[in-house]
N, C-alpha and C positions, 0 to 999 in steps of 0.2 A: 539863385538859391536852389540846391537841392536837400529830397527828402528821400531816401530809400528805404523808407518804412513807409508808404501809402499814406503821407500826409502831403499836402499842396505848399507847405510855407506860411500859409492863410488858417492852419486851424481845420482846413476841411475834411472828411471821413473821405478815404477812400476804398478801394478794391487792393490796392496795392500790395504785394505779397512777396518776401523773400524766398528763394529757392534753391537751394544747394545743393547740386549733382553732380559732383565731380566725378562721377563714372563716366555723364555723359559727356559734359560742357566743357567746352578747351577755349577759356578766352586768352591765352597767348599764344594762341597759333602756332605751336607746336607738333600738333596731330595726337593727343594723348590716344585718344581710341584707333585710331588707324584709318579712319574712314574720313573723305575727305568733305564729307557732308557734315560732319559734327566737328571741325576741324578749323583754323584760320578764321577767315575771315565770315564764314557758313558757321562757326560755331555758336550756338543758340544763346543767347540772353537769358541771364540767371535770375533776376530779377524784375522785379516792375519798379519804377521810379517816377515823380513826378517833380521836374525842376523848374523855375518857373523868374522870367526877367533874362533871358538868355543872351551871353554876350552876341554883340554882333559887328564885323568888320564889312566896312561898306554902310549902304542905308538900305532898309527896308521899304519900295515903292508903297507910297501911301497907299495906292489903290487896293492892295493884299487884303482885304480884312476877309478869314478868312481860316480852315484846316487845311495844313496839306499831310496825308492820309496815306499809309502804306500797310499793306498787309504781306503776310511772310511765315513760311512754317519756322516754328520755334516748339520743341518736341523738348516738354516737362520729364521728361524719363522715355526710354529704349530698352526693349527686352533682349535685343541682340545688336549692340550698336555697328558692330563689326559688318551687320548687312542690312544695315539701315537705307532707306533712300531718301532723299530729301522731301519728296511730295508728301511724306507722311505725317511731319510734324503738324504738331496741333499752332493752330493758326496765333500770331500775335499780331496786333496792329501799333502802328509807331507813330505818331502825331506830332504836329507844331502848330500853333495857336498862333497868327501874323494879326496885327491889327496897332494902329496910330505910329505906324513906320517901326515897330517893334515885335518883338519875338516875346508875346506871353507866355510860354509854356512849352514844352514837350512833355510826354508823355508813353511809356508802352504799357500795353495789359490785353493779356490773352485772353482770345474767344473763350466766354464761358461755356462751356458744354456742360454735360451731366456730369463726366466723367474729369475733366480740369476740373471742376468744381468740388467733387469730393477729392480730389487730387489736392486742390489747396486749403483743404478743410474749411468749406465755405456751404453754405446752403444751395441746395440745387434747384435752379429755375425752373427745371420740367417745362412740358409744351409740347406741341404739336410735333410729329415725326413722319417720317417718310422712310419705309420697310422696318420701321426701330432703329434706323442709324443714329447716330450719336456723335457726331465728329465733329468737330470746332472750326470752322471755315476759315482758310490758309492762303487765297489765292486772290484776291481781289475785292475790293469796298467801293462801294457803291451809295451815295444817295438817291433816293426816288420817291415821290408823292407826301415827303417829308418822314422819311424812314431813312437811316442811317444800318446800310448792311455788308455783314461778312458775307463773301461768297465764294464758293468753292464748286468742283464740278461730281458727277459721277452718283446723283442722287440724295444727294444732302439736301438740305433745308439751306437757308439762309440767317443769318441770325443779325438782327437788331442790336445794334448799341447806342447808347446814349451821346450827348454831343461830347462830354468825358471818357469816352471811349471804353464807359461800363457796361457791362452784356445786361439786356432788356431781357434774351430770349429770343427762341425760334421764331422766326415770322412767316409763316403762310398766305401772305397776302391776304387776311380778314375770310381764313379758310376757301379761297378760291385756287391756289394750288395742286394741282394733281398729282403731284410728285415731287421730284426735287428740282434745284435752280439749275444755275450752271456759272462757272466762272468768269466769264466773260457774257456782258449785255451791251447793246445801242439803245441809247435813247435819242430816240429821233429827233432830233432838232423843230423840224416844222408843227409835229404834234406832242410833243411833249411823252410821248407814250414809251415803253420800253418793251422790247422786244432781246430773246434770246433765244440759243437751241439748247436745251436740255436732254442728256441723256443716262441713262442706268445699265450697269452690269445685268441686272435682271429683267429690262424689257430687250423685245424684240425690236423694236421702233426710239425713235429720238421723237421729242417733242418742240414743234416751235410753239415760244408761246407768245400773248401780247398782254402786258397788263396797263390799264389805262389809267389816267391823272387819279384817278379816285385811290389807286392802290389796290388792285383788286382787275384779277388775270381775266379781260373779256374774249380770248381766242388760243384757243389750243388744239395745233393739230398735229397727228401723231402718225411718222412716216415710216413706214417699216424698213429695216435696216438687215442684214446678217449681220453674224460675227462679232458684235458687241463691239462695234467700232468707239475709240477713241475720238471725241468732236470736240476738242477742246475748246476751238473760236469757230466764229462764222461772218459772214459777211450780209451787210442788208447797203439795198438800195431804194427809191421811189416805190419800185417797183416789184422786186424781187429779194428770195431772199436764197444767198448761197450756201448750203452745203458742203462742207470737205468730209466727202467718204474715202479714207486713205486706207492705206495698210498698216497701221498701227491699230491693235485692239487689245481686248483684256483680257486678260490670260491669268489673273492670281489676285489673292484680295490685298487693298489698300497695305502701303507702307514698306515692308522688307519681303523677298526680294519687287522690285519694280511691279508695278501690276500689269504693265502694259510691254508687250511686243511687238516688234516688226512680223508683218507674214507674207513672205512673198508670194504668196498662192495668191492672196488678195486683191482685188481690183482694184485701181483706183480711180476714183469719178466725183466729178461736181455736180450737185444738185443745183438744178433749179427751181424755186415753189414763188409761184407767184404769191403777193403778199396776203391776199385774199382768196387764197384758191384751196383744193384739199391737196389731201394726198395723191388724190391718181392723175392731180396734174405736176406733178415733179416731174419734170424732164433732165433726166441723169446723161452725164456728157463723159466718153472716158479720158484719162489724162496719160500722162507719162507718171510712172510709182513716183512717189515723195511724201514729204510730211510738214502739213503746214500748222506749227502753234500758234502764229497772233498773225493776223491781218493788219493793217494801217485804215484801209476804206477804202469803197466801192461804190460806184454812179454809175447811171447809167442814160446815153445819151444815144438818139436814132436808133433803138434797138439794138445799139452795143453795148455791153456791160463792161465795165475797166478795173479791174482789181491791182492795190498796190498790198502787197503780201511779203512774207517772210518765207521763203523752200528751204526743206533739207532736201538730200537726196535720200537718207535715211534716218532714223532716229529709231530707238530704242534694239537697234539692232545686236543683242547680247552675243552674235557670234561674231563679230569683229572687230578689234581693236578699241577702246575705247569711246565705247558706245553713244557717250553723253558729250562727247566733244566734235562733232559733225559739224561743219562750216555752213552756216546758214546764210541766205542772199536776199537781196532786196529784188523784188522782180514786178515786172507789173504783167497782168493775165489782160489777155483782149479776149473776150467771148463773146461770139455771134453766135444767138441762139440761131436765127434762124438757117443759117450754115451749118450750124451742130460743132462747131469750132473752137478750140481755146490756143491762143498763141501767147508764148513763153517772150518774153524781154529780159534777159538780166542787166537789172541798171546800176548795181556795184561790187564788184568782185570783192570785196571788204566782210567778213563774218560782222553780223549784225544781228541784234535780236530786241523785243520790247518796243515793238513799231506804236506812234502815237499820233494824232495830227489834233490841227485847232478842234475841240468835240462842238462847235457851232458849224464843220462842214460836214460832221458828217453825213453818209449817202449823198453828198454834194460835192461836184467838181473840188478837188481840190490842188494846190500848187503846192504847200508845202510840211512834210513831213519831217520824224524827229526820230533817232533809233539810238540804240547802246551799239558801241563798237565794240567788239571783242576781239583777243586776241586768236591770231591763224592758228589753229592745230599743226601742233609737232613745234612749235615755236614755244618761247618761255613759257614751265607751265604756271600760272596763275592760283592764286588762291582766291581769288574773287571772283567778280561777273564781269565789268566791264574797262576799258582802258580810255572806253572817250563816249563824249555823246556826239553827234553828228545832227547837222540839219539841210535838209534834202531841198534844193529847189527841183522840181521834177518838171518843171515846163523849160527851164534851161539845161537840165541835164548835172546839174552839178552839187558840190554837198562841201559843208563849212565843219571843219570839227573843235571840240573844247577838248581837251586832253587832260587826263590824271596823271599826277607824277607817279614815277615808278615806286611800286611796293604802294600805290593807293588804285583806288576800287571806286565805279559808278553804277548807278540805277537807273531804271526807268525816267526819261525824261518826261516830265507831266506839264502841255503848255498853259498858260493865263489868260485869255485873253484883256487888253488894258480897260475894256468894255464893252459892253453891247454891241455897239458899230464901228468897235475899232477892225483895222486893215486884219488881213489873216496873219502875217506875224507882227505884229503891230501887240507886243505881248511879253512875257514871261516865261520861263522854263524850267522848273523845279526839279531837285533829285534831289536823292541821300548822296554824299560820296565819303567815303574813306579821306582821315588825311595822316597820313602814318605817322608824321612827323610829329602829331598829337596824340594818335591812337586810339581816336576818337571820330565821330561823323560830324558833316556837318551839312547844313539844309544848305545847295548852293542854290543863287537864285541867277540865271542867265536873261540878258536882254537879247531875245530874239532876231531885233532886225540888227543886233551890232555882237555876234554871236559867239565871236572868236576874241572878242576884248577880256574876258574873264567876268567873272560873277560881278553883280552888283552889288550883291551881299552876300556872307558869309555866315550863317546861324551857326554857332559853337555849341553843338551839346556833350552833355557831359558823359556821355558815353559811347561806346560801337554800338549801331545797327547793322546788324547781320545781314549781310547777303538777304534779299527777299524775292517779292514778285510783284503786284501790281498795286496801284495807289489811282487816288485822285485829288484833286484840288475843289473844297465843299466853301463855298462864296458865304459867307452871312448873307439869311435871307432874311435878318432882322438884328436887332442890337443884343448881340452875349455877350456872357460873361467874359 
């Protein structure tokens, strides 16, 4: 049953909001604006809906009960769509509700900010801010200390939503925040704590922070930086936590044109900060120029540290050739501090992006990894993100792929694991994927150790999810609705 007026099916109030921009919005993939960011299969979601009993081919693993959770810029209105960029849109989150081998619900509804808010003629939450920004987090959700948040990079706040994926509000960690989040966090397995590197156009430094079970940021240390480097992800281990100071930095404010450029004057180097240590022990290592957006994870074992990571060779580089389509590789970094050393491995010549592993290894040895395949530059061009998902054994050396039929689209693989003590793929694999043939998404669910048999189930929702960016899989930590 669907409702696309903000009703549940059940009678219940929601947030739910119709939206009609046909300046902006091109859902038949046609390119009405020109830009291929508001375009195909990128093009934004008009509406919020919540449909609820969703069909399902295949079965739902009992074990699921459960969100699986994606966030993604979807931009309510563009002042110049013609030189829009994708990072700019105002954030929405897409949901599916799994529990008694069924599919309760899906669900999308964008980050409330101040500014969506009066945008949807809604009352504005007000809250907590960091410089007076205002921006609706686009990039990534995250549960922690029993907070449900949007999170975005670059100095924003993070914003709380409810398990119905209603905006709460800004959250500052119970005012222990000193600034803004960052897109990308670890939470540590062993302690339960969260740990990220945070940084802002307007400081001269990034910050790592640590906030403990309580919800509430116990360590913050802030490493001076030039040049307003771009930090998108970072890497942690036992012991260390890693740094990517590249050549990409900020150069213009959020949204149209890109805010960030390559500069090849730049250095490029990895920090090192031990986890408990300051600033003036970062020990910066330099590398060969590149640009790394998402890491997989990082251990470290007899004083070597082992990074399995995603390299461009370049990225936002506006003087050549199609900037935004640069071949990204799977690699793994060997760094010996004590050498001063970082050695390069490429372990698949395959463009690959949205590295993920079991989140119970992470900072822990791990064997196997999960990415989006994409396709090679200068080859068919694509209106989507991804042509397959791939799963990495990296102690054999080799990789299993699930493949999308042609003219369908995939996302970030998100694993399950089947339990507490189940094996490392011993688990589940969730994505959105396109299925053209319906023209519509569907939550595909993969079994792990049998990778390449096809989904085990199929959630049909009643609509396209757009192109996005990072998600998680949020366990019932108790009986919902």
């Amino acid at each position: 049953m669907t409702d696309h007026h903000g009703r549940d099916g059940h009678g219940t109030d929601s947030q739910g909001t119709d939206v009609h921009d046909t300046d902006v919005h091109d859902t038949d993939g046609r390119g009405k604006t020109g830009n291929p960011w508001l375009s195909g299969l990128f093009a934004p979601a008009r509406e919020e809906i919540t449909a609820v009993d969703l069909p399902v081919t295949g079965r739902v693993p009992d074990a699921l009960r459960g969100r699986y959770l994606r966030n993604g810029p979807n931009p309510l209105s563009v002042e110049d769509p013609a030189g829009h960029f994708w990072f700019g849109g105002e954030g929405m989150v897409h949901g599916v509700r799994l529990r008694d081998g069924r599919a309760a619900w899906y669900r999308n509804r964008w980050v409330r900010s101040d500014d969506v808010a009066r945008h949807l003629g809604e009352k504005v939450l007000h809250g907590p801010r960091h410089l007076d920004m205002d921006f609706a987090p686009n990039t990534h959700v995250q549960e922690f200390a029993g907070h449900l948040l949007a999170l975005v990079e670059g100095g924003s706040l993070p914003y709380e939503l409810d398990p119905d994926l209603y905006t709460v509000g800004p959250f500052d960690f119970h005012g222990t925040l000193p600034g803004g989040l960052a897109a990308h966090t670890v939470i540590d397995p062993a302690s339960g704590e969260l740990h990220t590197v945070a940084y802002c156009p307007a400081w001269s430094y990034v910050q790592y922070l640590v906030a403990a079970t309580d919800g509430c940021v116990r360590r913050c240390v802030e490493i001076p930086v030039e040049g307003r480097p771009m930090m998108h992800d970072f890497s942690l281990t036992r012991h260390h936590v890693l740094l990517y100071d590249l050549p990409v930095a900020f150069a213009t404010r959020w949204g149209s044109p890109p805010a960030f450029r390559w500069d090849p004057a730049r250095p490029a180097r990895l920090g090192l900060l031990p986890r408990e240590g300051t600033a003036a022990e970062v020990r910066w290592l330099e590398i060969e120029p590149c640009f790394v957006f998402h890491a997989m994870n990082a251990h470290e074992q007899d004083g070597v540290i082992t990074v399995h990571l995603i390299r461009y060779d370049r990225f936002f580089d506006l003087d050549r050739p199609a900037p935004f389509r640069q071949p990204a590789r799977l690699e793994r970094w060997t760094v010996e501090p004590a050498a001063g050393t970082v050695r390069r491995q490429v372990l698949d010549e395959r463009p690959v992006e949205f590295p993920r592993v079991d989140p119970r290894r992470l900072t822990l040895p791990h064997r196997f990894g999960y990415a989006v395949r994409q396709s090679e530059p200068g080859g068919e061009e694509r209106i989507g993100f991804g042509t397959g998902l791939l799963k990495y054994d990296l102690w054999r050396g080799t990789a299993e792929e699930f493949p999308v039929p042609p003219g369908g689209d995939i996302g970030e693989g998100v694993f399950v694991p089947a339990g507490p003590d189940a094996a490392e793929d011993e688990g589940w694999v969730l994505a959105y994927a396109y299925d053209p043939r319906r023209a519509a998404t569907d939550l595909v669910v993969l079994a792990a150790q049998d990778f390449t048999a096809g989904p085990v189930a199929r959630i049909h929702l009643p609509v396209r999810v757009p192109v996005g960016a990072h998600g998680n899989w949020i366990p019932d930590q108790a009986q919902q609705p």
